[in-house]
N, C-alpha and C positions, 0 to 999 in steps of 0.2 A: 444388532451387535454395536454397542458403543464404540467410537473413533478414537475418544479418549486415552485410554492405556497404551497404543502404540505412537499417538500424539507425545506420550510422558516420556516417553524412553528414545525418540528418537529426534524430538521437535520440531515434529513436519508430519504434515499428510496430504498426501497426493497419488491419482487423482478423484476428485469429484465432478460426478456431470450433476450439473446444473440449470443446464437450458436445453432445450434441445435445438436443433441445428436450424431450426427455420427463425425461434428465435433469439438464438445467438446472431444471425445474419439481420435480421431487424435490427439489434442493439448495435452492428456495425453499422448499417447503413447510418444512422442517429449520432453515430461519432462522427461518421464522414462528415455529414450534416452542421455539426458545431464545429469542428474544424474549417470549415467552408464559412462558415459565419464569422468566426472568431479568431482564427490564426493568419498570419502573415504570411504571406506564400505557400499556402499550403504548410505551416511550419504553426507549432502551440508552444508558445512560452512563458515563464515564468510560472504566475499563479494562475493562469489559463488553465495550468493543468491539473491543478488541484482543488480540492474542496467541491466536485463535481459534482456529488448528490446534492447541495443547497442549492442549485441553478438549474440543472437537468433533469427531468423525471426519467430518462432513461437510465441515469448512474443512479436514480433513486430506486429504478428496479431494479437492479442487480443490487444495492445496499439491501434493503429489505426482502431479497426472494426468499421465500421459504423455507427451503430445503437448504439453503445457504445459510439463513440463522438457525435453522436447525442445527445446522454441523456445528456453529459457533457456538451456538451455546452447549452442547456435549460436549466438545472438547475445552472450553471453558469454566463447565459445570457449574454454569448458574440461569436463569431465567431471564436475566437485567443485563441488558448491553444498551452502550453505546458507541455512536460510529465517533471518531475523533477525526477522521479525513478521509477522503477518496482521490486516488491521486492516477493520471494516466502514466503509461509507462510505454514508450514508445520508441523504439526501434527501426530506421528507415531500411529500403531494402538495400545490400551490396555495404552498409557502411562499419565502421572501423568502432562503433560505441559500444563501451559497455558498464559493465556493472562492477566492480569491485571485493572482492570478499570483504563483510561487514556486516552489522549486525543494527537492524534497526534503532531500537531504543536506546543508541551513544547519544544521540541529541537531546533524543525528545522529552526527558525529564520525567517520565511513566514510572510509576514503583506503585506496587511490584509488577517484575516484566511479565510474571507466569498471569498476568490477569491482562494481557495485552496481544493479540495475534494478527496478521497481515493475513488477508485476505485473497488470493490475484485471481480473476477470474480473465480468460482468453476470451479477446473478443476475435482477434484472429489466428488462424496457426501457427502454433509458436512450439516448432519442432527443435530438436538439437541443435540442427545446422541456422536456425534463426536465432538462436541464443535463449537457448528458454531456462529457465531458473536451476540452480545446480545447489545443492544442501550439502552441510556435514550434519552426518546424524551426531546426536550426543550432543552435540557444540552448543547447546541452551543455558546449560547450566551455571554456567558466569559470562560477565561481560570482560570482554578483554581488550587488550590498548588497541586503539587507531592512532592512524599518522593521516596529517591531510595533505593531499599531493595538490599538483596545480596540472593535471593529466589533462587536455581540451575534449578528449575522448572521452573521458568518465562521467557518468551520465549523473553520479553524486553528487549533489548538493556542494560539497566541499572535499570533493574528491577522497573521501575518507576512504582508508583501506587500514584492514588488519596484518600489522607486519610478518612479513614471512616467515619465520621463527616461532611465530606463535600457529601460522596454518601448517605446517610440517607435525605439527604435536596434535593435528587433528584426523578424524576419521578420514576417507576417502572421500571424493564427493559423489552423491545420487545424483543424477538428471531427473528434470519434471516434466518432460514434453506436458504437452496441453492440444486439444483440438478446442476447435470454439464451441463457446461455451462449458468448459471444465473449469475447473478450480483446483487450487490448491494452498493450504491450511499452513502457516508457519508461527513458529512462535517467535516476540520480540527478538528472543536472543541467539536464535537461531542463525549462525551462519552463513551465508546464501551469496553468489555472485553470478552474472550469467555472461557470456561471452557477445562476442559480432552478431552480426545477424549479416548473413551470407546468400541467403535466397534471393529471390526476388520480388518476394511479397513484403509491406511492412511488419513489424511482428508488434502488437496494442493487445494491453492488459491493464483491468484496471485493478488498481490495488486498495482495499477497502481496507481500514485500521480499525479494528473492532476493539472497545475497552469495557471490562466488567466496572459496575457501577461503585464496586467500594477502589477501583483504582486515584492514584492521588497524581498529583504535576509537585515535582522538585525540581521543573526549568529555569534554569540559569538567570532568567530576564525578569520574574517573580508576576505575569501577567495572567489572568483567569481567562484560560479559555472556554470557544464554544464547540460543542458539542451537540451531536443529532440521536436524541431517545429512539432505540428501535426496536425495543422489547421491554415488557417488566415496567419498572417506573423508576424514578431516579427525584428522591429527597432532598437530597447534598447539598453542600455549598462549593463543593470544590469545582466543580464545572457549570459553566453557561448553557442551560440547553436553546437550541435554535427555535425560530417558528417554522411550523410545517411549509413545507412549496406550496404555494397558490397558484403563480402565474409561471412557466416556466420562461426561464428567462426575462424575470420580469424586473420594475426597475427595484423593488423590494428585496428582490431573490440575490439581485446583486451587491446591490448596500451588504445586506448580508455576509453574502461571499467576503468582499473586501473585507469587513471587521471582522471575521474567522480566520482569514489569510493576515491579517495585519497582526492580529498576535500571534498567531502560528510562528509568524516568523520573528517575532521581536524576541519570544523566549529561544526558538530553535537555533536561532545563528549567536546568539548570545554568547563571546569571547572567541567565536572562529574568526576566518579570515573570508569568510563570506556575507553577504547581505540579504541575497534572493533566492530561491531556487532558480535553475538552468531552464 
């Protein structure tokens, strides 16, 4: 049964298991692992936390699992993707962060949105009470205004939120719990915000950006970005494909990184009031 048709009407599917639970628990250990290597007290910042499958083969399994491009590409309906970013999403436990109602593709220059979907897969429990992603169904079908606040809590980029006037004129919100290793399927323009996380565990998701190969960049900054081929084949000129990982973590893998991350952000922040990601 294709995922598709209730993907179309609602813009969102959730959940999907994806791993099973012994290796979903590897794939956390393996965050712990680069967190441990890579962040500052225990803490990942800025572009640390993104662009994750060029550096890590562990974000390169979960980009490439099977049953995960499966879904992507059904609900897609094409054979050719590509990943445009992998990006951590991270929640400590007890604390006051959250997410925003908003809709991915305000930044990111993607057209058309219906050829672009976020991926997030639980690397750990990420129940209601940890703030786990919350949807309006319907809400895909335009993009609508944001304001950028200056909140220290809001874990956006540039604090973007959709004003209240316009979330009142929306569906109800659905919750997505997640256990590790699930997934769940949204589209660019899909709606989504997710609250605290209140438990005491942290609550890590990675969220994979999957783009159909005829998708195009109308980014503000006018820079070609790179992109990771993970099905089909990809002819184009509009995007840069990556070279495959060799060495993880290697000093190649990260050159890399850095010129994926340097235009990412040179188109993405282009006329905000931001420079980096948080």
């Amino acid at each position: 049964m294709r995922l598709r048709p209730q993907y179309l009407e609602d813009g969102f599917h959730t959940p999907l298991t994806i791993f099973t639970p012994e290796k979903a628990a590897a794939l956390y250990s393996s965050y712990q692992d680069y967190v441990a290597r890579y962040g500052t007290d225990g803490k990942l910042e800025g572009d640390l936390r993104f662009r994750l499958h060029v550096v890590a083969k562990w974000a390169r399994d979960i980009v490439f699992a099977p049953n995960l491009v499966a879904a992507v590409k059904d609900v897609l309906d094409t054979d050719h993707l590509l990943c445009w970013d992998s990006d951590l999403n991270i929640k400590p436990p007890g604390t006051q962060s959250f997410y925003s109602w908003h809709q991915d593709g305000t930044y990111s220059g993607h057209s058309p949105a219906s050829g672009v979907l976020t991926a997030w897969i639980a690397l750990s429990p990420a129940p209601t009470a940890a703030g786990c992603l919350l949807f309006r169904p319907g809400s895909h079908l335009s993009q609508l205004p944001h304001l950028e606040t200056q909140d220290p809590s809001n874990l956006l980029a540039v604090g973007q939120t959709i004003p209240e006037d316009h979330i009142l004129t929306l569906n109800k919100p659905v919750a997505a719990p997640l256990a590790p290793g699930q997934a769940s399927l949204h589209h660019w323009n899909c709606v989504h915000a997710s609250g605290p996380n209140t438990t005491e565990h942290e609550r890590v998701g990675l969220a994979v950006r999957y783009i159909r190969t005829d998708v195009h960049s109308s980014a503000r900054g006018g820079v070609k970005e790179c992109v990771t081929l993970v099905s089909g084949e990809y002819t184009g000129d509009e995007w840069e494909l990556e070279e495959d990982l060799e060495e993880e973590y290697g000093d190649e893998e990260w050159e890399s990184h850095r010129k994926g991350a340097e235009r990412e952000k040179s188109n993405y922040f282009t006329g905000t009031g931001a420079e980096g990601f948080k």
